[in-house]
C-alpha positions in Angstrom: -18.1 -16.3 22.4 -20.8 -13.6 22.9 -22.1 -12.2 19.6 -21.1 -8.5 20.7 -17.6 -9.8 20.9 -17.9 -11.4 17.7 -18.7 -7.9 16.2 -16.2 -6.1 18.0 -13.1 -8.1 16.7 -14.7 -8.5 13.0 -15.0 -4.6 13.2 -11.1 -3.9 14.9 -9.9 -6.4 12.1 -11.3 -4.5 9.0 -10.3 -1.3 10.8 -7.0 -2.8 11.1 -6.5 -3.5 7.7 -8.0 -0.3 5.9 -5.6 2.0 8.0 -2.9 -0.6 7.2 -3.4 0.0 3.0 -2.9 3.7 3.0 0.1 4.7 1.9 2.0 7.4 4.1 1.8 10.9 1.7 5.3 11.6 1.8 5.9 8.5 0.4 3.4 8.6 -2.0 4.7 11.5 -3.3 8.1 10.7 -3.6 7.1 7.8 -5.5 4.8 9.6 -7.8 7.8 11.9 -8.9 10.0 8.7 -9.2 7.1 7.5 -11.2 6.7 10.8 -13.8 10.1 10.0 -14.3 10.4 7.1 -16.1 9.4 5.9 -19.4 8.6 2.3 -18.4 7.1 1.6 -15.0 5.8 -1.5 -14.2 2.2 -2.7 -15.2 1.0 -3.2 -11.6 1.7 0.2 -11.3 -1.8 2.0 -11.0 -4.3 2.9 -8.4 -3.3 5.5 -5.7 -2.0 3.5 -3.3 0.7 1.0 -3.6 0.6 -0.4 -0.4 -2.6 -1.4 -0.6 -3.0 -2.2 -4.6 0.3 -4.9 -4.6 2.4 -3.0 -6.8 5.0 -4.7 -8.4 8.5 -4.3 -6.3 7.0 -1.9 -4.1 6.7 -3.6 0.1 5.2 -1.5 2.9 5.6 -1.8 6.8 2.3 -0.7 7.5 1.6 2.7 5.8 5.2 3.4 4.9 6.9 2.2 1.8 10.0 0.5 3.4 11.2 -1.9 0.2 11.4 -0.8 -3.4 13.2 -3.2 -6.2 12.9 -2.2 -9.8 14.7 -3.8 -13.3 15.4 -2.8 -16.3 13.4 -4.1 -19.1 
């Protein structure tokens, strides 16, 4: 494999994955009122973008939020 090529994926890849870890706005902002909200959220909850930070109960299907599971503690 040619070295150009080499480059080319390496670079599509990392594009790939920093377009992948931004959280939608809509989303975001929904869960950033959800988050105001409550007294306790989880730990993991920091950062600005919870698809790409591994928030705790939070799953994303490329930019979107798509899963959310909380508990009560």
């Amino acid at each position: 494999m040619g070295s150009g090529l080499l480059i080319f994926l390496l670079i599509t890849c990392l594009q790939v994955l920093v377009i992948a870890a931004v959280t939608d706005s809509n989303d975001l902002s929904a869960l950033n009122a959800v988050k105001s909200n409550w007294m306790n959220t989880p730990p993991s909850w920091i950062g600005s973008d919870p698809c790409g930070g591994g928030w705790e109960g939070i799953r994303c299907t490329g930019s979107r939020i798509t899963y959310m599971y909380v508990t009560q503690r």
